[in-house]
NUVOBA-811300 format. One line per 5 residues: number of its first residue (from 1); their letters; for each residue x, y, z negated of N, C-alpha, C. Coordinates in steps of 0.1 Angstrom, whole numbers, plus 5000, padded with zeros to 4 digits. Atoms other than C-alpha are relative to their C-alpha. Layout:
% NUVOBA-811300
NUM> a> X,Y,Z,X,Y,Z,X,Y,Z ~ ...
END
This chain:
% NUVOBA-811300
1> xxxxx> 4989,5006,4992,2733,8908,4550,4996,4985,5002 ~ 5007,5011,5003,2726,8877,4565,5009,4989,4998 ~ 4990,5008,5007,2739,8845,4550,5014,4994,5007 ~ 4990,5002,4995,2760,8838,4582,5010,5008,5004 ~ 4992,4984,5001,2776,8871,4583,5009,4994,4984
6> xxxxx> 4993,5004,5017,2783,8859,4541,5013,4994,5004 ~ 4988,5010,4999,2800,8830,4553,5012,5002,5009 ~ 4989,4995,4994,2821,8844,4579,5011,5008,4994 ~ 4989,4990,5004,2834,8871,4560,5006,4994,4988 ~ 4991,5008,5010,2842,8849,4529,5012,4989,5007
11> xxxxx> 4987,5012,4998,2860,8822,4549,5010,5012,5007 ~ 4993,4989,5000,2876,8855,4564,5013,5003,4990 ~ 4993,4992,5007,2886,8874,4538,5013,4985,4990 ~ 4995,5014,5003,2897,8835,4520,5016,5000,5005 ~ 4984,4998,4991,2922,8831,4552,5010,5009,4999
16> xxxxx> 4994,4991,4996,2934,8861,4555,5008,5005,4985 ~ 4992,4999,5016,2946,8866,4513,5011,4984,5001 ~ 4991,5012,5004,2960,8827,4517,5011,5002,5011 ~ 4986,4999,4989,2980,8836,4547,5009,5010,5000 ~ 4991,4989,5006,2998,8867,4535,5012,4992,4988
21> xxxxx> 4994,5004,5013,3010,8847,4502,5009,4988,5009 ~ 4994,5008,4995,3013,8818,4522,5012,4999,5009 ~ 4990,5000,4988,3037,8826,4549,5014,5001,4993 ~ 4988,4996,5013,3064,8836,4518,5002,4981,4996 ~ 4997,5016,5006,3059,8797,4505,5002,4992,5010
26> xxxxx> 4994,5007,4990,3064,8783,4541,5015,5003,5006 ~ 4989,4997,4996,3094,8806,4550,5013,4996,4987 ~ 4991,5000,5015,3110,8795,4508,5000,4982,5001 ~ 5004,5015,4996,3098,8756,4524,4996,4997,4984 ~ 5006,5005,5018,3078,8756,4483,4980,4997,5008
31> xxxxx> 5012,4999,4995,3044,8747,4510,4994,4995,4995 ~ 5012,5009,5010,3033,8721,4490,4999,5002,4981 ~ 5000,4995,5012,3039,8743,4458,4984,5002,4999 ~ 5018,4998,5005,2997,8755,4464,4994,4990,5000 ~ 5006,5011,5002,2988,8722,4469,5003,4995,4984
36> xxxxx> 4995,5002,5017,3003,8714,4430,4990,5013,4998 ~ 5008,4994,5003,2988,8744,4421,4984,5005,4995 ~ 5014,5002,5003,2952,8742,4429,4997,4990,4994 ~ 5008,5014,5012,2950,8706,4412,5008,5004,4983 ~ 4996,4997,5015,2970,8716,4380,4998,5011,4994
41> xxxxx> 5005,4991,5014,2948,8744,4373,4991,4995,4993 ~ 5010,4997,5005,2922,8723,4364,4999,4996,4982 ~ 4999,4994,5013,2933,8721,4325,4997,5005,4997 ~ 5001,4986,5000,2933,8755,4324,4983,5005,4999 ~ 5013,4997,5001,2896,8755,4332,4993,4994,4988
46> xxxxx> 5008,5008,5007,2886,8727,4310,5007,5010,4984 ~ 4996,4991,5006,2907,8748,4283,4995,5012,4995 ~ 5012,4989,4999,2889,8777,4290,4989,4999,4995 ~ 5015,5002,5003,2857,8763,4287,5000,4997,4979 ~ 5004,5000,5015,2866,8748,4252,5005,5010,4987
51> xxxxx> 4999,4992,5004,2878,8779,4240,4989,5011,4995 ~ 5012,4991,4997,2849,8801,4251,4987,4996,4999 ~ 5016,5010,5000,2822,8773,4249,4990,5005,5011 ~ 5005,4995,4994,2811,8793,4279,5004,4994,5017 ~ 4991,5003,4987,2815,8789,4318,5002,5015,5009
56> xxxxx> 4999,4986,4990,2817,8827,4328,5015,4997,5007 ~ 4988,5002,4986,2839,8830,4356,5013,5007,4992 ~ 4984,4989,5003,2869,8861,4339,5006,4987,4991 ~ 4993,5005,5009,2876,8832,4310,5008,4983,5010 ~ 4999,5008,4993,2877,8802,4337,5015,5008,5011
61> xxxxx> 4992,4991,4993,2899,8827,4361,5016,5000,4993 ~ 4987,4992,5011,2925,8839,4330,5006,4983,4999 ~ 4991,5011,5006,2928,8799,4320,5004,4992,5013 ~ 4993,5004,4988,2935,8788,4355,5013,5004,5008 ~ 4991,4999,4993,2956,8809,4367,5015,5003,4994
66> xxxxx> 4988,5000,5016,2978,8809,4331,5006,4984,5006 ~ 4991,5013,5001,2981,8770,4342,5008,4997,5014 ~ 4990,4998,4987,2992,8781,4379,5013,5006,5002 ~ 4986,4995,5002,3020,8801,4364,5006,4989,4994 ~ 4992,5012,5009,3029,8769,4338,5008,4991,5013
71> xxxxx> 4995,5015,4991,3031,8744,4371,5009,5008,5004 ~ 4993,4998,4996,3053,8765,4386,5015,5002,4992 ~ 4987,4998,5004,3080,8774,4359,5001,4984,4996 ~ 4996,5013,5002,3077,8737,4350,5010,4993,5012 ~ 4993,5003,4986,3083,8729,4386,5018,5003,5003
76> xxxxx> 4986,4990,5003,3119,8755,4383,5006,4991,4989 ~ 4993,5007,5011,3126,8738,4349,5004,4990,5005 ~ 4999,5013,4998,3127,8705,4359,5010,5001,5016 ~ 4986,4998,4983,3150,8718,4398,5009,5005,4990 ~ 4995,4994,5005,3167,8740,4381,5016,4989,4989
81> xxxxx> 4990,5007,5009,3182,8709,4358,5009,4991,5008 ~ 4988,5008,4990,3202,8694,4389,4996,4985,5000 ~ 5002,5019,5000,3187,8657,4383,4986,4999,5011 ~ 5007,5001,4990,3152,8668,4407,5001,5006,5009 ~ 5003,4994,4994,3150,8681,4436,4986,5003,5004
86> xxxxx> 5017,4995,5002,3117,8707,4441,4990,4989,5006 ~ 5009,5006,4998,3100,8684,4459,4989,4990,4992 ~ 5002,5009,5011,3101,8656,4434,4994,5007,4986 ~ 5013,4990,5016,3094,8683,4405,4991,5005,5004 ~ 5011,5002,4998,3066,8691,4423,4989,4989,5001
91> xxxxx> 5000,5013,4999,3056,8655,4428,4995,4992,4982 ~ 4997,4999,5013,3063,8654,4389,4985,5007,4991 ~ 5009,4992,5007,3042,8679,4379,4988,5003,5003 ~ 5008,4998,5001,3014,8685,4392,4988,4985,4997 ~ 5007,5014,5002,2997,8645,4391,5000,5003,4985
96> xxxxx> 5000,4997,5021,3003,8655,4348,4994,5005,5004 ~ 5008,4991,5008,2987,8683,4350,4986,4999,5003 ~ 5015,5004,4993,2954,8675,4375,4997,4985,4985 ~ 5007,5008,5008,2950,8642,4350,5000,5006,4985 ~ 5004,4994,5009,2955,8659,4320,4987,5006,5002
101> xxxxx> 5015,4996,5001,2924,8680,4329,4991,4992,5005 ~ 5010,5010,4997,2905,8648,4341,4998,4996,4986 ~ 5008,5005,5015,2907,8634,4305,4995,5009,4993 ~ 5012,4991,5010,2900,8667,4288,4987,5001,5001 ~ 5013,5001,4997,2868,8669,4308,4993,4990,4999
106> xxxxx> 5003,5014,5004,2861,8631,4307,4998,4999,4983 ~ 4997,5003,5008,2869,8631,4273,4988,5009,4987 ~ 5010,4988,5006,2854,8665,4255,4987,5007,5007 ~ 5011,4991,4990,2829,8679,4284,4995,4990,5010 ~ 5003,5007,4986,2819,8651,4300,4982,4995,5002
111> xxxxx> 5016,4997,4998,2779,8664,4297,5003,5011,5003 ~ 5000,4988,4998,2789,8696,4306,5001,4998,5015 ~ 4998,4999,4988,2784,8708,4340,5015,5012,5006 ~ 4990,4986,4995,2816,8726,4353,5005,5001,5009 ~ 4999,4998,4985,2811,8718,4390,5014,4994,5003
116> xxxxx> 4987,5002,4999,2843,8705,4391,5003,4995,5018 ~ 4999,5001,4984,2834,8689,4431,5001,5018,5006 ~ 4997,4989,4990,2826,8727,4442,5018,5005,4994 ~ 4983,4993,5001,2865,8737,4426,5007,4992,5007 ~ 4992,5009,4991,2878,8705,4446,4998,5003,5008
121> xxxxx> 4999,4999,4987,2861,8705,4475,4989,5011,5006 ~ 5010,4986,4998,2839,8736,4477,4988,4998,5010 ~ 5011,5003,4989,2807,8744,4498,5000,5020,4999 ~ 4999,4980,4994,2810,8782,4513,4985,4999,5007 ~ 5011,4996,4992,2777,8775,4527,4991,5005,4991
126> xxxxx> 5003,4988,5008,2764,8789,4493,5000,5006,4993 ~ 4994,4987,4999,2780,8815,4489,4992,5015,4999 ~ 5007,4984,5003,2756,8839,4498,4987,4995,4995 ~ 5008,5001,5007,2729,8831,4474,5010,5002,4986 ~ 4992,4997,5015,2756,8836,4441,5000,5009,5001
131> xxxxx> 4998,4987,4998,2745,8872,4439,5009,5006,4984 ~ 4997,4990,5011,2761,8898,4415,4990,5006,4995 ~ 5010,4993,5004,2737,8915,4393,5003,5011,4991 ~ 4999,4992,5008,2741,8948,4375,4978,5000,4993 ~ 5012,4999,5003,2708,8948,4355,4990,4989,5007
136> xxxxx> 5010,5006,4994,2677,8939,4377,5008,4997,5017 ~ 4997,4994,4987,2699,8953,4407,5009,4991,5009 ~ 4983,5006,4997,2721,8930,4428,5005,5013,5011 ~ 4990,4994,4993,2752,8940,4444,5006,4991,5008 ~ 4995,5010,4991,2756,8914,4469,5006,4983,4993
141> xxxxx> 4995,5013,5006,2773,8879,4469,5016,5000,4992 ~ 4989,5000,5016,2799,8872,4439,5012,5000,5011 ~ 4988,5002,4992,2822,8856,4468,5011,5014,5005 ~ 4996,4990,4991,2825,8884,4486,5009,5008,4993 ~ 4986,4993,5010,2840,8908,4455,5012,4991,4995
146> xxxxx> 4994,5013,5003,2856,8877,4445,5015,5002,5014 ~ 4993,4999,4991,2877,8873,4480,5004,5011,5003 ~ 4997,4986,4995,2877,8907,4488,5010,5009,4993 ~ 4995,4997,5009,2895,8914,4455,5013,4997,5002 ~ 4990,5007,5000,2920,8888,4459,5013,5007,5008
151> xxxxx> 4991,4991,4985,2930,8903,4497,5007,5013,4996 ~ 4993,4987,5001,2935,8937,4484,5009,5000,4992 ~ 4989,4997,5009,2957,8930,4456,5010,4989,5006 ~ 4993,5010,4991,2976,8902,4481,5003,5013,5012 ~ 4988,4984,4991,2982,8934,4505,5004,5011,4994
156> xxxxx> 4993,4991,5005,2988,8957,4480,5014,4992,4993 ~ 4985,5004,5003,3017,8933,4466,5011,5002,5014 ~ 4989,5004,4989,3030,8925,4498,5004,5015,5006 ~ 4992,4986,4995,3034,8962,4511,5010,5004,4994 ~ 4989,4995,5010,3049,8973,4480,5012,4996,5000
161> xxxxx> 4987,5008,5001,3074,8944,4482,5006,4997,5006 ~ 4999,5008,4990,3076,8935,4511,5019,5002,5003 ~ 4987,5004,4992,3113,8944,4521,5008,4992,4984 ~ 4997,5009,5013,3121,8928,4483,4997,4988,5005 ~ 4999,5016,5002,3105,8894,4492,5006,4997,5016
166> xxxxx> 4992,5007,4988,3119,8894,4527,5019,4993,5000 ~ 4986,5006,5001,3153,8897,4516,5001,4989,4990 ~ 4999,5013,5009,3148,8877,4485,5000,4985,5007 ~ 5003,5012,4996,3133,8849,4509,5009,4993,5009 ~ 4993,5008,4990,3160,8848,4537,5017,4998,4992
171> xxxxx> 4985,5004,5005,3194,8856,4514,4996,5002,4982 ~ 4998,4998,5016,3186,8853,4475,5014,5004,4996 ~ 4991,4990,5008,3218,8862,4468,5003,5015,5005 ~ 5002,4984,5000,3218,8896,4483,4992,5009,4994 ~ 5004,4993,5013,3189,8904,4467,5005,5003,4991
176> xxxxx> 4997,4998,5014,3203,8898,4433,5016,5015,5003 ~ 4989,4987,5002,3237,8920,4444,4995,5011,5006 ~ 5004,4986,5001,3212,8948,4454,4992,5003,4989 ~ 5006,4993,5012,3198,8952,4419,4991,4993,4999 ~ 5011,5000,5003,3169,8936,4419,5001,4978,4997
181> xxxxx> 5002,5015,5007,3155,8899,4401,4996,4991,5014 ~ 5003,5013,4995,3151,8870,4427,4990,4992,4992 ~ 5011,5006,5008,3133,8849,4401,4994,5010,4998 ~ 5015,4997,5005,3111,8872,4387,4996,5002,5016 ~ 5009,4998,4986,3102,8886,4424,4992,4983,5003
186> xxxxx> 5007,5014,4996,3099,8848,4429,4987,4992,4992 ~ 5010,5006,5009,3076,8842,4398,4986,5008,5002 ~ 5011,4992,4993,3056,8873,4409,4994,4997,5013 ~ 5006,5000,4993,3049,8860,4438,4989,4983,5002 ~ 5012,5014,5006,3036,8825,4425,4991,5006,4991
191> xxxxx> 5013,4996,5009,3013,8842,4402,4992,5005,5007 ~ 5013,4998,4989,2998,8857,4433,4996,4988,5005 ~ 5007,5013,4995,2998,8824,4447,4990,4994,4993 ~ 5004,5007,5006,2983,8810,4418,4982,5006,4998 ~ 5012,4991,4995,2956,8841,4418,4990,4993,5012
196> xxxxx> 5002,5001,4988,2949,8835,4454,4988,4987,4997 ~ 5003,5010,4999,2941,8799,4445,4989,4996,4992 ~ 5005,5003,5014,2922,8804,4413,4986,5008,5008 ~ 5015,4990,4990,2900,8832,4434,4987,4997,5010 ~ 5007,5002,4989,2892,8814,4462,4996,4986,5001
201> xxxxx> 5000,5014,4996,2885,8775,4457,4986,5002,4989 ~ 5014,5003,5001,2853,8784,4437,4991,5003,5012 ~ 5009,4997,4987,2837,8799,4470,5006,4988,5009 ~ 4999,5013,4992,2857,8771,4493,5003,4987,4998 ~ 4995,5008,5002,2873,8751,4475,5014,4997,5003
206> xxxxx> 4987,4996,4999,2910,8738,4470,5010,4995,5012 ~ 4997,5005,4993,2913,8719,4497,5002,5009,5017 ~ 4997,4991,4987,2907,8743,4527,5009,5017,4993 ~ 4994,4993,5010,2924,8769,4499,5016,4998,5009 ~ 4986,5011,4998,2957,8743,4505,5003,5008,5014
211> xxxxx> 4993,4996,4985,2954,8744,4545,5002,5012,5005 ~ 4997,4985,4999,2948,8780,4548,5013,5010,4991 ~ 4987,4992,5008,2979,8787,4522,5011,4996,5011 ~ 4990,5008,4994,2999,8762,4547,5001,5002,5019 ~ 4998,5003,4984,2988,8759,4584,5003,5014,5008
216> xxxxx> 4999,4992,4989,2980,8791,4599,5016,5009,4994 ~ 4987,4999,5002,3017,8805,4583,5009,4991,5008 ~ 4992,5010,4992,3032,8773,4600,4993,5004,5013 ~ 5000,5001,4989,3016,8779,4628,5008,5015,5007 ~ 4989,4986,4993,3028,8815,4635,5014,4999,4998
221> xxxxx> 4985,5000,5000,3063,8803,4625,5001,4998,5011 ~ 4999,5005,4988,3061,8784,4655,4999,5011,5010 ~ 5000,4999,4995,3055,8813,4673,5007,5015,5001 ~ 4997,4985,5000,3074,8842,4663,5015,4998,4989 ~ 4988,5001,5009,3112,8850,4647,5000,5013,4989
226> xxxxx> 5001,4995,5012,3099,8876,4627,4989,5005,4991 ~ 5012,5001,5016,3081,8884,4591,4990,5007,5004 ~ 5010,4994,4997,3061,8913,4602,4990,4994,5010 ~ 5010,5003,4993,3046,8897,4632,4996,4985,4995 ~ 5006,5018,5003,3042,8858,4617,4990,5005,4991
231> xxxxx> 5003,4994,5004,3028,8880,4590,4985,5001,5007 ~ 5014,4997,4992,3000,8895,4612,4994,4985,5009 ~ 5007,5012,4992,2997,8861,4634,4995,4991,4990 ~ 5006,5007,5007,2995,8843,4605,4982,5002,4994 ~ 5012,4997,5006,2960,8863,4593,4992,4996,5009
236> xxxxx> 5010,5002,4987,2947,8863,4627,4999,4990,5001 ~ 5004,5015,4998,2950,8825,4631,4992,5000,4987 ~ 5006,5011,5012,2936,8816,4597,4982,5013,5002 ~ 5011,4995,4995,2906,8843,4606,4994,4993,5015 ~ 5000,5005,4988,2906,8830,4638,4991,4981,4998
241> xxxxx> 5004,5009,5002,2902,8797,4624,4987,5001,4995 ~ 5013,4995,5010,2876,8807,4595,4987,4999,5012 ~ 5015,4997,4992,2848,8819,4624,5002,4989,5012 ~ 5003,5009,4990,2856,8791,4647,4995,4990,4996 ~ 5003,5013,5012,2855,8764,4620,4982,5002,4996
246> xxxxx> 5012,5000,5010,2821,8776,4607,4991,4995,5014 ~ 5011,5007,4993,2802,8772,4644,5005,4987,5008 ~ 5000,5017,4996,2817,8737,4651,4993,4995,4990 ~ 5006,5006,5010,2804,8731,4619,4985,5001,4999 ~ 5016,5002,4997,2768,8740,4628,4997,4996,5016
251> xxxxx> 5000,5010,4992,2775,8722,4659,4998,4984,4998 ~ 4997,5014,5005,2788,8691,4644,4992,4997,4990 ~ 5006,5001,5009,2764,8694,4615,5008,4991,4992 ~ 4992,5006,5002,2791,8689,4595,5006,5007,4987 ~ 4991,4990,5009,2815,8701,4562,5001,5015,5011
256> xxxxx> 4992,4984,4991,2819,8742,4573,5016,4997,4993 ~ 4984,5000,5005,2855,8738,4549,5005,4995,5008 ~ 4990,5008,4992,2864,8711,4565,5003,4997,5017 ~ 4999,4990,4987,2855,8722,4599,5009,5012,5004 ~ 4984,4988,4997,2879,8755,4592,5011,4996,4999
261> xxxxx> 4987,5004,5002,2907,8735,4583,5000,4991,5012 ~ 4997,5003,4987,2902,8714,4613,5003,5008,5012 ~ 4995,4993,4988,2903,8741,4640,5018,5005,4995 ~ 4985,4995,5008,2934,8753,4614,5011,4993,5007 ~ 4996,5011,4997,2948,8721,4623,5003,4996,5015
266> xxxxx> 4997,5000,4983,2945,8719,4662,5005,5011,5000 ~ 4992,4988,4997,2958,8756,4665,5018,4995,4999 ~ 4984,5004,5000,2989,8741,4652,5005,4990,5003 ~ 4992,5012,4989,2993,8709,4670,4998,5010,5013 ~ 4998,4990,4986,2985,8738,4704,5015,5007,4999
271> xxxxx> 4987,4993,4996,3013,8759,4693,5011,4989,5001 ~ 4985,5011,5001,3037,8730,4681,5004,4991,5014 ~ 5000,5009,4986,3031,8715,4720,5003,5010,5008 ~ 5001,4996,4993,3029,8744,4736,5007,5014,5001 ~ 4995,4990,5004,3049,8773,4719,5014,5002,5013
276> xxxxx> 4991,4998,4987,3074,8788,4746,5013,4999,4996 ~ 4991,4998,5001,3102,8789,4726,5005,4981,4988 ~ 4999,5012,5010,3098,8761,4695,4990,4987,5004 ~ 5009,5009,4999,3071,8742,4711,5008,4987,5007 ~ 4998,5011,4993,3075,8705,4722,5000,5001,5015
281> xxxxx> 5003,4997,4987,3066,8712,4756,5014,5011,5008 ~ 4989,4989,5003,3090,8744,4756,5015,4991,4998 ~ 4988,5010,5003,3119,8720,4746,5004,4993,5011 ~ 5004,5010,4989,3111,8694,4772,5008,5007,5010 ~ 5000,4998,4983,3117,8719,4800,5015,5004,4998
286> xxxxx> 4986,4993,5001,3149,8736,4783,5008,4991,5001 ~ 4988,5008,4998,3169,8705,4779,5002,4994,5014 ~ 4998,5010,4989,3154,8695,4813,5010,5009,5010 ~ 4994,4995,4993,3169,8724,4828,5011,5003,5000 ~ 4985,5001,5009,3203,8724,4805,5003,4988,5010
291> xxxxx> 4993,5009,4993,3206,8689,4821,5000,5002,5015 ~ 4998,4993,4984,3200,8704,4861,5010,5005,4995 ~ 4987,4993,4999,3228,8728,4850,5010,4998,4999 ~ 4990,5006,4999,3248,8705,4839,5009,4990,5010 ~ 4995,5007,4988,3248,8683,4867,5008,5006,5012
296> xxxxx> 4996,4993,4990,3253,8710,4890,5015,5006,4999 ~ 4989,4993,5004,3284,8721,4872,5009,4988,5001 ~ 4994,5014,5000,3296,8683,4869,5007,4998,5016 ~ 5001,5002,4988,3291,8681,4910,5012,5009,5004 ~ 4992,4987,4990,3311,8717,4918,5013,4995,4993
301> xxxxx> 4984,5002,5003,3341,8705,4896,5006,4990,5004 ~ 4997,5014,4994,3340,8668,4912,5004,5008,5011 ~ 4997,4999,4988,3345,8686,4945,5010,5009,4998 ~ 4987,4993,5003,3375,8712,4933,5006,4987,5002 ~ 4989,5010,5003,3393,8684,4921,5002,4986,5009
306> xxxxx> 4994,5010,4990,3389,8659,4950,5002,5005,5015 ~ 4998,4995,4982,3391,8660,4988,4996,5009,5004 ~ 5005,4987,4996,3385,8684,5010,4985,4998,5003 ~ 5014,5006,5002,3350,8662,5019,4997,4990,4998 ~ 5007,5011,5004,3334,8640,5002,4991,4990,5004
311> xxxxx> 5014,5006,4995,3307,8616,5016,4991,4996,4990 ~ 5006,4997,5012,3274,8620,5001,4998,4994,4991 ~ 5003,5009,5007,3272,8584,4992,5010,4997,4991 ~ 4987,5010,5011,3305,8578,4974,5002,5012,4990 ~ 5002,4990,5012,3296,8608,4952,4986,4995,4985
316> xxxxx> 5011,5009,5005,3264,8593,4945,5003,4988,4990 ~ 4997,5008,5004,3280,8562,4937,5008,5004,4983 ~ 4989,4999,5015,3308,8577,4912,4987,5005,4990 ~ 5006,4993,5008,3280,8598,4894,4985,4989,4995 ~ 5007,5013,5003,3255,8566,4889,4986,5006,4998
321> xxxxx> 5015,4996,5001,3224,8588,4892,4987,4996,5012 ~ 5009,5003,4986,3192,8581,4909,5000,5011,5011 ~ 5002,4988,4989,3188,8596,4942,4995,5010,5000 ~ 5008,4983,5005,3161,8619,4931,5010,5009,4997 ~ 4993,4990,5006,3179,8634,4910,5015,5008,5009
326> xxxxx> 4990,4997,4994,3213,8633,4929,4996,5010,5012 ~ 5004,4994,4985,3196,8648,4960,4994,5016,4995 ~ 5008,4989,5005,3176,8676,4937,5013,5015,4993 ~ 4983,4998,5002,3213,8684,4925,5008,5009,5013 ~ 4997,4999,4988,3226,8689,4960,4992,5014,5006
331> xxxxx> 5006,4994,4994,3197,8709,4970,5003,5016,4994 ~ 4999,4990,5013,3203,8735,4939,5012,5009,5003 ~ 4989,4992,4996,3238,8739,4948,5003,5007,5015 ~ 4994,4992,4987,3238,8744,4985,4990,5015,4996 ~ 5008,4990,4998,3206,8770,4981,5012,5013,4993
336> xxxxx> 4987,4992,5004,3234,8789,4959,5011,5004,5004 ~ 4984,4997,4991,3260,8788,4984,5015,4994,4993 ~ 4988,5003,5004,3284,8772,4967,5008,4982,5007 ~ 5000,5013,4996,3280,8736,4986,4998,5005,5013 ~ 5005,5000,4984,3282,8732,5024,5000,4984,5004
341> xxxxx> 5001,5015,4992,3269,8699,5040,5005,5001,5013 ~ 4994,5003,4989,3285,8686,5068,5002,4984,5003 ~ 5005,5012,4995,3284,8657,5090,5011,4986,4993 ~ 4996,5008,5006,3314,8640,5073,5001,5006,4984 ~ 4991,4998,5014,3309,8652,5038,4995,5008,4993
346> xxxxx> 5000,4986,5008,3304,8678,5011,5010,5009,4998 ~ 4987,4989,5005,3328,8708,5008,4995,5012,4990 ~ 5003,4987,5006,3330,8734,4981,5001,5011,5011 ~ 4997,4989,4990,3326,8762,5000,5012,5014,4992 ~ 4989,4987,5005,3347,8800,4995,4995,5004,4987
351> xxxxx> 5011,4994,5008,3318,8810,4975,5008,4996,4982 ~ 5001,5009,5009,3320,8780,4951,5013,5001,4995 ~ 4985,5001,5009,3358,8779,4947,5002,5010,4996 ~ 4996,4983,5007,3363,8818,4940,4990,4999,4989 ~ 5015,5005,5018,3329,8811,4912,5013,4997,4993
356> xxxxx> 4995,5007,5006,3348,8782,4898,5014,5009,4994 ~ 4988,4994,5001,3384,8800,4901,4999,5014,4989 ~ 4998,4989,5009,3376,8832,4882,4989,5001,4988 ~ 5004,5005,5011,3352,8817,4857,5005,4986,4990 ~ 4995,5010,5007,3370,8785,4850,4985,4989,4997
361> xxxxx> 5011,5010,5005,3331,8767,4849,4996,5004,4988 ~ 5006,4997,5014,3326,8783,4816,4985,5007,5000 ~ 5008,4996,5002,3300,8804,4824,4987,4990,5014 ~ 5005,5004,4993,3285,8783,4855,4984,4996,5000 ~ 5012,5003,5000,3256,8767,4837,4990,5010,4997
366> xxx> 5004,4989,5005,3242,8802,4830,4994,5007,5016 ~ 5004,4991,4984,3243,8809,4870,4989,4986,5008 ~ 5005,5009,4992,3226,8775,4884,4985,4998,4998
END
């Protein structure tokens, strides 16, 4: 296999396990819960190490992702007591726990190599040289079972649970009055997070770890009202991202992580501008057209309630709009038949007053 095939499919399979979990911690707004996470397992490692006096990966794995379940009930303890809000206990907790494991390693291991840059900021470019070896025999690169491990037990949760963490995530209290735990579902599903995070930041690290737990889930919110498909859009963007990120990055001869988290990153300023329904752009046009309909509804009720014709200018005048506009107004309603110009004037026409008359204007801006 060759080593760019490696790297695709690890930053792949990476995205696609962070975006399943992740989409659960953007729709619960706990986004910046994996960002705490990835820095407050590293305790847990240095822990590990002086336990085991070893650096095998299953003891490094077991004490990291034991300290991704602590940050989080800590996180709960400290909301839970009505004096923080999660943000702030997040805020709280994880800056303790990341320096705690700076002094342990500074302190007891600080001749020991325990890579601690590739767990921050990783390097997926090698990846495919960390082979597996049974005997003499390899079995490919570590990442790959590594990632590939993660994914399956990140879609085997989520199938199993899935209508459990939907409801838990949009009405926690229905959950609980249909039988089933809220918190634990909710602690089960940070321990996947915490997995996720523990799995995948020795092959990328925890920083494109972070944006892949966070962006491509925000970005499919932006473009979808429901779980199953944000769900699916979310994998596809953060895959999407993954193989785009890697050849700007041997474009730009540049970070590949930090190349995937940038295309991660423009995907979601594209939708957030351009989304049809939530996008900035999308907004723009709805309020611009709310305000056309309102004008036009403004104009047809000015003309019930005064003379029989108006002149165009002393309409103009009461309504203090620029001409564009006023004229663009005008243009909207006659094409509709509800305005007739005439040499002295504007008149509602039959049209317009039987509208007005058996709607009352209520529904008008819905017709213009």
């Amino acid at each position: 296999m060759s080593p760019t095939l490696v790297i695709l499919l690890v930053g792949s399979l990476v995205a696609a396990s962070c975006a399943l979990v992740g989409s659960f911690l953007v729709l619960r707004k706990l986004a910046l819960l994996g960002d705490a996470i990835s820095h407050s397992v590293l305790p847990g490692i240095a822990i590990a190490f002086f336990l085991t006096g070893d650096r095998a990966p299953l003891p490094m794995v077991l004490g990291a992702g034991a300290l991704g379940v602590l940050t989080v009930f800590l996180v709960e303890l400290f909301h839970r007591s009505r004096r923080l809000k999660e943000d702030a206990a997040i805020g709280v907790v994880f800056p303790a726990l990341f320096s705690l494991g700076v002094i342990l390693i500074s302190r007891y291991a600080a001749q020991v190599d325990l890579d601690l840059d590739c767990v921050l900021y990783g390097e997926i470019a090698y990846t495919p040289w960390d082979l597996v070896f049974w005997g003499s025999r390899s079995f490919g690169p570590k990442a790959l079972w590594v990632t590939g491990g993660v994914l399956a037990l990140n879609a085997l949760f989520v199938a199993t649970f899935y209508k459990e963490l939907k409801i838990s995530t949009f009405d926690p209290e229905l959950a609980g009055s249909l039988g089933f735990s809220p918190t634990l579902l909710h602690y089960a599903l940070m321990t996947a997070v915490s997995l996720t995070v523990v799995g995948s930041f020795e092959s990328v690290g925890a920083i494109l770890v972070v944006a892949m737990l966070v962006v491509p889930p925000a970005t499919a919110f932006l473009l979808t009202d429901r779980l199953s498909r944000m769900l699916i859009l979310a994998v596809a963007l953060g895959i999407v991202s993954a193989i785009s990120g890697y050849w700007l990055a041997r474009w730009w001869d540049c970070s590949i992580a930090g190349a995937m988290a940038v295309v991660a990153g423009t995907l979601f300023v594209l939708a957030l501008t351009l989304s049809p329904r939530y996008g900035l752009l999308g907004r723009l046009l709805t309020h611009r057209r709310l305000r056309e309909r309102l004008a036009g509804q403004l104009v047809l009720l000015h003309l019930q309630q005064g003379e029989a014709r108006l002149p165009v200018t002393l309409l103009e005048r009461r309504f203090g709009w620029s001409r564009g506009r006023f004229q663009r107004t005008l243009r909207r309603l006659a094409r509709a038949g509800w305005i007739e110009k005439g040499r002295d004037g504007l008149r509602l026409t039959t049209a317009g007053a039987d509208f007005l008359d058996s709607t009352g204007g209520s529904h008008l801006a819905h017709r213009l």
